[in-house]
C-alpha positions in Angstrom: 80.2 -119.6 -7.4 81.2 -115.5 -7.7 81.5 -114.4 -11.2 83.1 -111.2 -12.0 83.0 -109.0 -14.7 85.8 -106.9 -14.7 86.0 -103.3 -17.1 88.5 -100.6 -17.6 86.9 -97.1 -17.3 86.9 -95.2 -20.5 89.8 -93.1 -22.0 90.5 -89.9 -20.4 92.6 -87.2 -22.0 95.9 -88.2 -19.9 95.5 -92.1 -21.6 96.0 -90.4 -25.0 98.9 -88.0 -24.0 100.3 -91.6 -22.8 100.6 -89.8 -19.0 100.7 -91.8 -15.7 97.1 -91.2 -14.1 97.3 -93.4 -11.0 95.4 -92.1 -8.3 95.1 -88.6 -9.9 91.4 -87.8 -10.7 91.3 -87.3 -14.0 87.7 -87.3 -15.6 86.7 -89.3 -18.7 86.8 -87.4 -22.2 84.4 -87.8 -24.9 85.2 -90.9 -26.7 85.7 -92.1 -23.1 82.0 -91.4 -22.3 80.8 -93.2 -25.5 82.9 -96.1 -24.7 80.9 -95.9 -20.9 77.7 -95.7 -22.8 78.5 -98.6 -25.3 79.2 -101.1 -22.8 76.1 -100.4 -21.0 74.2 -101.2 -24.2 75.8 -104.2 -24.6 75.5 -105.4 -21.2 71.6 -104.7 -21.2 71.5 -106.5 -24.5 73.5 -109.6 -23.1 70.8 -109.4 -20.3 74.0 -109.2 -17.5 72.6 -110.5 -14.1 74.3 -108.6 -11.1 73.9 -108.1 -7.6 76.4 -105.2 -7.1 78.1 -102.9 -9.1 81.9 -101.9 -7.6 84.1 -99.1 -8.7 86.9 -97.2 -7.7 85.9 -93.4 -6.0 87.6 -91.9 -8.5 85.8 -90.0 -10.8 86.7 -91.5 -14.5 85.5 -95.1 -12.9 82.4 -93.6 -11.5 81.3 -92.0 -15.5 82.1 -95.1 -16.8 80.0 -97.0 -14.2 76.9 -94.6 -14.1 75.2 -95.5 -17.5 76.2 -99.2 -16.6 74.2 -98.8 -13.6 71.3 -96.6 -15.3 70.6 -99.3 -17.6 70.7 -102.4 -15.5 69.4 -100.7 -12.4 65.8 -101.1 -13.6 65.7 -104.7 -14.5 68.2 -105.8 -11.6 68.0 -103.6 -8.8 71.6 -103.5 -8.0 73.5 -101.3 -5.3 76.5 -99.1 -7.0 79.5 -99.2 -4.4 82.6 -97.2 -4.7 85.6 -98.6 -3.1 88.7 -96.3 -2.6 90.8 -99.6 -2.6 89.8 -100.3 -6.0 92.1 -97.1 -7.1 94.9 -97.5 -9.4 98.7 -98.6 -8.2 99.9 -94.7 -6.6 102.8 -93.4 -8.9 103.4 -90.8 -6.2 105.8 -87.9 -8.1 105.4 -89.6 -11.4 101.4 -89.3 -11.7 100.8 -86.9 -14.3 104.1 -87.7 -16.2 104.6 -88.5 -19.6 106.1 -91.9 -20.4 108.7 -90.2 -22.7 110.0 -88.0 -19.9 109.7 -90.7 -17.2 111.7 -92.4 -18.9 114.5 -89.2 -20.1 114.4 -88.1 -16.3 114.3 -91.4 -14.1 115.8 -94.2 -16.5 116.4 -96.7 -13.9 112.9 -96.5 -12.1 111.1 -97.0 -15.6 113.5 -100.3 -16.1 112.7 -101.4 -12.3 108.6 -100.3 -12.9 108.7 -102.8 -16.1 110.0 -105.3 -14.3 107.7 -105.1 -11.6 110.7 -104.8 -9.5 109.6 -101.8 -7.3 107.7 -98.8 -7.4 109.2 -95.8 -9.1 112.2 -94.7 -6.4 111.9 -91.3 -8.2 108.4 -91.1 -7.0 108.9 -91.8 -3.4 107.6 -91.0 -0.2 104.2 -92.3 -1.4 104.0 -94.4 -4.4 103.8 -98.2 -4.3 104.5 -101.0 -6.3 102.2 -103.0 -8.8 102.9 -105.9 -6.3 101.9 -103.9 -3.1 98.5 -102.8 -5.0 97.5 -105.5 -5.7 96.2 -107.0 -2.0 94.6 -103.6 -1.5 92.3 -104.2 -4.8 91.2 -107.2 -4.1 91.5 -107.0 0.1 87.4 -105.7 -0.8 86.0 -108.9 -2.2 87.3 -110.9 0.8 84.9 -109.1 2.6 81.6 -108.9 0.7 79.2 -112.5 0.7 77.8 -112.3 -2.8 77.7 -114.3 -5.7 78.0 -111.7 -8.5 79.9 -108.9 -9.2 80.0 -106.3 -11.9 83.2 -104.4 -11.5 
């Protein structure tokens, strides 16, 4: 049987300004670092068995991976993987928005975006919807024969 264990990264700057990040590479911030550095603590405590450890390529999933992976890799021996299809849903235009103006400048799309209706017309050519992202992040495991996953 495949187990996961699924994390968020840590917060970056843009999560406390409330801005869309998407597939813009914001870095981790402080309290975003400790939180990366917390859960490898308590996954080395827990004694986590894992054969692979999978994040996005972007960088705020990589710092929150990388003491995950410093302190399991000695004990487990696990391979760190990056997977571009593990990105965040594309909010094309909006990325980098503020909720408070996305919704002031493009009502309807924010009504349509909480209803999972469509992506965010406003932020067209490029963005897609949650429902469209969601075959890309998982279109990876499909692929990949192992039993455990840390993600």
């Amino acid at each position: 049987m495949t187990e996961l264990i699924l994390t968020r990264h840590g917060v970056t700057d843009w999560n406390r300004e409330l801005r869309f990040q998407g597939q813009v590479d914001v870095p981790l911030n402080a309290t975003g670092h400790e939180q990366a550095r917390r859960l490898a603590r308590r996954l080395a405590e827990e004694a986590v068995v894992a054969d692979h450890l999978v994040s996005s390529d972007l960088v705020r999933t990589r710092q929150t991976a990388a003491p995950v992976l410093g302190a399991l890799l000695p004990q487990l021996h696990i391979d760190a993987l990056t997977d571009p299809g593990l990105r965040e849903q594309d909010f094309g235009l909006v990325d980098g928005m503020r909720v408070q103006d996305i919704k002031d400048q493009h009502p309807e799309a924010w009504a349509q975006w909480l209803r999972f209706q469509a992506a965010c017309p406003a932020a067209r050519p490029r963005a897609s919807s949650t429902r469209a992202s969601w075959p890309r992040c998982t279109a990876w495991r499909s692929s990949t024969p192992v039993r455990r996953w840390w993600w």
